[in-house]
N, C-alpha and C positions, 0 to 999 in steps of 0.2 A: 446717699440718694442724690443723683443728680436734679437739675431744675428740670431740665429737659424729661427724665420720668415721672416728674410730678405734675408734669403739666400733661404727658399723656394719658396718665390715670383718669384726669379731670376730662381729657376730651372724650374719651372710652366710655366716661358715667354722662356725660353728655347726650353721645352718638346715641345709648342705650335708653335715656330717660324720652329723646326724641321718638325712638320708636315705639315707646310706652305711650307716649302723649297723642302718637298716629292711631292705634291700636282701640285706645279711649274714647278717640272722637268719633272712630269709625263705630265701634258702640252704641255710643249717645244718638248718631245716627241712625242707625238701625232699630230704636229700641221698641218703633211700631212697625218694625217689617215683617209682616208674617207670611209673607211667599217669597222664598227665594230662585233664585236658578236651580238648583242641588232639589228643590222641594221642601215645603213644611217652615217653618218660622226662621227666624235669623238667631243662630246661637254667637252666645255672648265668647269672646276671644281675649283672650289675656296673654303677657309676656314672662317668659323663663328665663331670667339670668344665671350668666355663670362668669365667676372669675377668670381670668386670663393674664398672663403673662403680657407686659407691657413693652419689655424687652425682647431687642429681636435675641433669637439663640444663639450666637456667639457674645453678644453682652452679656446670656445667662452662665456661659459657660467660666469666662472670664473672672466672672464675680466670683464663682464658686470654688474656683481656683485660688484667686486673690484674698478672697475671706474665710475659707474653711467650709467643711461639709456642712454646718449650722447654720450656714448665709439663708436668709429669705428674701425670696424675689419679689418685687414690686408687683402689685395684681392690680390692674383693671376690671372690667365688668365689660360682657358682650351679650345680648341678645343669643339664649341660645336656640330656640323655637316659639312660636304664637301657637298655641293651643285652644281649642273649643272647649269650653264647659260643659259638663256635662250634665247638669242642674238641666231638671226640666223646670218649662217656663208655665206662665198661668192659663188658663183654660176660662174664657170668658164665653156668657151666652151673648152673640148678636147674631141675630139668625139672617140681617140685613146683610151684613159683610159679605164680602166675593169668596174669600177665604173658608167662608160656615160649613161645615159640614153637615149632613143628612140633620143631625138633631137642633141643628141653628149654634152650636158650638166654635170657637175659634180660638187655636192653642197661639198664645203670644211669646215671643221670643225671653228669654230665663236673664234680660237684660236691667237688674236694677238705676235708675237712673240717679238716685243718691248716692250708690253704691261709686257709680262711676265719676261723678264729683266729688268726692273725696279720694279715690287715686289721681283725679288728676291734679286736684289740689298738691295731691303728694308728689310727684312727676313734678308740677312746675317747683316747687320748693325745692325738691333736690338738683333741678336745674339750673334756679337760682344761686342755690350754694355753689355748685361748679365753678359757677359763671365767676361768682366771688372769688373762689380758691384759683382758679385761673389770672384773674388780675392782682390777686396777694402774689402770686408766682411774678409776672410781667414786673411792679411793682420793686420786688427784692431783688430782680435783675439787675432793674434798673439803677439799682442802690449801690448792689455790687458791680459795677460798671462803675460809677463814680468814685468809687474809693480810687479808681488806678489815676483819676487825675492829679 
């Protein structure tokens, strides 16, 4: 494994955790909006990763060539969709609200807000570790760089 794929995997889990931590806040955000544009409450939106080849495809090809049909390629992680939940959300009586309908009823968005403090607890810690494994990488660079003096 080169340094250079070790350090893209960690940008890849990066890029991904950032858009997990965008996705969250927009959440936490919304989590008393109960008219949207679309109509009806704001649904809760979460992110779908998926592995990905971090190499470009002649580095993949190369490898496989070089090490046998058993070789395994280095994976990353990418954002592969944001998706709504589909969790209906709670139905509260304020018959003052704009929102009320005929019976003084208002359906609130299906957006737990502990829920989403602890993914982002989870999001920032796995951003944090990146952030580490990235400077372990820079780090042992820098190490073997000094050997050649």
């Amino acid at each position: 494994m080169e340094m250079s794929e070790s350090m893209a995997v960690s940008v890849s889990a990066l890029d991904a955790q950032r858009q997990r931590l965008n996705v969250i806040s927009s959440n936490l955000a919304n989590a008393q909006s109960t008219h949207t544009p679309g109509g009806g409450p704001y649904k809760r939106r979460d992110v779908v990763f998926q592995s990905t080849p971090v190499a470009n495809p002649f580095q993949r090809a190369l490898r496989k060539v070089a090490t046998g049909p058993g070789a395994h390629a280095l994976d990353g992680v990418k954002v592969l969709r944001v998706q709504e939940d589909s969790k209906p959300g709670q139905v509260i009586y304020d018959p003052r609200h704009p929102d009320a309908d005929t019976k003084g009823f208002v359906k609130m968005p299906n957006v737990n807000v502990m829920e989403e403090m602890v993914n982002m607890i989870g999001a920032s810690r796995s951003y944090e570790a990146n952030v580490q494994a990235i400077n372990a990488n820079r780090a042992m660079t820098s190490k073997a760089l000094e050997i050649g003096r």
